[in-house]
Short mmCIF file of the C-alpha atoms (twelve columns), coordinates in Angstrom:
data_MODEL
# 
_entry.id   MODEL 
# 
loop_
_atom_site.group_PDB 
_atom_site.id 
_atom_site.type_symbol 
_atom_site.label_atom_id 
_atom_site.label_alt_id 
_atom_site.label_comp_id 
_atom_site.label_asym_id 
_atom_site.label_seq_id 
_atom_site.Cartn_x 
_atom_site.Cartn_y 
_atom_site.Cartn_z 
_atom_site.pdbx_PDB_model_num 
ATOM 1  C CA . UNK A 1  0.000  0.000  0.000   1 
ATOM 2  C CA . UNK A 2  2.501  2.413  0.458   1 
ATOM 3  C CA . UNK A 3  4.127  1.275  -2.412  1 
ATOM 4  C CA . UNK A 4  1.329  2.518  -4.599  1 
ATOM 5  C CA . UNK A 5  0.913  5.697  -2.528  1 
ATOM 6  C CA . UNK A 6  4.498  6.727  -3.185  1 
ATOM 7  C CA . UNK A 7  3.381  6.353  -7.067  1 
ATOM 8  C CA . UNK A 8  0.472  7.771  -6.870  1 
ATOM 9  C CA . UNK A 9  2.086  10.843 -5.418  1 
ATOM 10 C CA . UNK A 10 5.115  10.408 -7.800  1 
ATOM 11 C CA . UNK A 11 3.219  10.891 -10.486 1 
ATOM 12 C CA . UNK A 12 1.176  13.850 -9.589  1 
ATOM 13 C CA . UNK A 13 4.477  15.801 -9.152  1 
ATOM 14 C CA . UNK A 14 5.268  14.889 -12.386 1 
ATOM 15 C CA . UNK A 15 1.903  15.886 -13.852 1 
ATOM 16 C CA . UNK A 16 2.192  19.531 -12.006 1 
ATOM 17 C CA . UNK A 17 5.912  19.938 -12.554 1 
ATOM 18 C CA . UNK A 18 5.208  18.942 -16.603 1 
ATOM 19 C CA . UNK A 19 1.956  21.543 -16.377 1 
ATOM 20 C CA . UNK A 20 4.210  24.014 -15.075 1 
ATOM 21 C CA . UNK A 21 7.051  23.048 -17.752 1 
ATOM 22 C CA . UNK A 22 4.573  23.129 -19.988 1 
ATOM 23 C CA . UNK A 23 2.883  26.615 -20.027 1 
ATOM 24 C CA . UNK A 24 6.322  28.534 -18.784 1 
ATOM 25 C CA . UNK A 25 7.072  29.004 -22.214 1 
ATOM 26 C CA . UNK A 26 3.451  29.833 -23.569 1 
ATOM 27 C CA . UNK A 27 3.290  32.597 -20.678 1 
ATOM 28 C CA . UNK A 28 7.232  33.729 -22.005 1 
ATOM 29 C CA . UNK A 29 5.741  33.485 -25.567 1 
ATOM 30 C CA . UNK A 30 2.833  36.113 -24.330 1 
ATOM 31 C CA . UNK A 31 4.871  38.510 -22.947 1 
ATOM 32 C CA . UNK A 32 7.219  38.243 -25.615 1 
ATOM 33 C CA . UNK A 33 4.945  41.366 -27.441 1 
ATOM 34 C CA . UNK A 34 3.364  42.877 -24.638 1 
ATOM 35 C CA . UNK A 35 6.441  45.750 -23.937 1 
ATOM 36 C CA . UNK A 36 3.798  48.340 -23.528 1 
ATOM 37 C CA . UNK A 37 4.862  51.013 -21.646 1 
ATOM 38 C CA . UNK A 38 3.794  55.160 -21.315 1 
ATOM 39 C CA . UNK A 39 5.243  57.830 -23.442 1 
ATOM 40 C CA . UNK A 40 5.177  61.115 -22.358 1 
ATOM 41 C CA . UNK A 41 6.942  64.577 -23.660 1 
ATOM 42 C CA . UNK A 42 6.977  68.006 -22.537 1 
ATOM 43 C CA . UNK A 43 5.335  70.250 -25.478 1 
ATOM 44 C CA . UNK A 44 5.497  74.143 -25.688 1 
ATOM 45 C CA . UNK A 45 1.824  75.061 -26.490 1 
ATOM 46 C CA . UNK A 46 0.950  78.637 -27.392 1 
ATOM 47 C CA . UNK A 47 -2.223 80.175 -26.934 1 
ATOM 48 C CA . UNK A 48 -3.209 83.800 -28.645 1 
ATOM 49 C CA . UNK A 49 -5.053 85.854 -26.366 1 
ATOM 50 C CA . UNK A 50 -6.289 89.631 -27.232 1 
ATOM 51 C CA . UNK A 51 -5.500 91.884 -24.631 1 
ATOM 52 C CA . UNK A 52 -5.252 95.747 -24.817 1 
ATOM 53 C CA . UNK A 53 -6.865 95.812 -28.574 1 
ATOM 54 C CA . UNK A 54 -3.117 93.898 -29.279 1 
ATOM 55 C CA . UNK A 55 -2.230 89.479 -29.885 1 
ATOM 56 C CA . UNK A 56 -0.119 88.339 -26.963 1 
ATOM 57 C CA . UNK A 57 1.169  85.116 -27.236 1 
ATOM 58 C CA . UNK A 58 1.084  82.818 -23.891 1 
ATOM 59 C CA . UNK A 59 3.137  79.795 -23.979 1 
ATOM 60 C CA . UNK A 60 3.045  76.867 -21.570 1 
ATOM 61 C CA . UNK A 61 4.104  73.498 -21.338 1 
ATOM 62 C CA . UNK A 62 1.796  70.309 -21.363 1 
ATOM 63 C CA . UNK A 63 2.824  66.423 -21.198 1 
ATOM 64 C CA . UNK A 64 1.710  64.963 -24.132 1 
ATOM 65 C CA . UNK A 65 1.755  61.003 -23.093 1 
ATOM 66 C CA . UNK A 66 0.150  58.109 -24.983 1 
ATOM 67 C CA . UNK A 67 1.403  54.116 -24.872 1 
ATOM 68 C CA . UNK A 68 3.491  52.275 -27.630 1 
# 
């Protein structure tokens, strides 16, 4: 009996050490493409505003970010 319960056990650490073997590599093949990551760069934006019957020109900075 204990014989067969050493198998028994034997093989279900194969099976779960061959189900882990087995879908490393599909979860390494995923993440092969996913390398997504946030972009983001400083842009001078200007802005024409009428003041004193004359343009004046206000500039500021925004972040401009989007994900490649």
């Amino acid at each position: 009996m204990r014989k067969f319960f050493l198998t028994l056990a034997g093989a279900a650490l194969l099976a779960g050490s061959m189900s882990v073997v087995s879908s490393e590599p599909a979860m390494a093949r995923d993440h092969h493409h996913a390398r997504h990551h946030k972009v983001c760069r400083v842009v001078w934006k200007k802005k024409v505003v009428w003041r004193h019957h004359r343009p004046h020109t206000i500039r500021y900075k925004t972040r401009h970010c989007w994900y490649r």
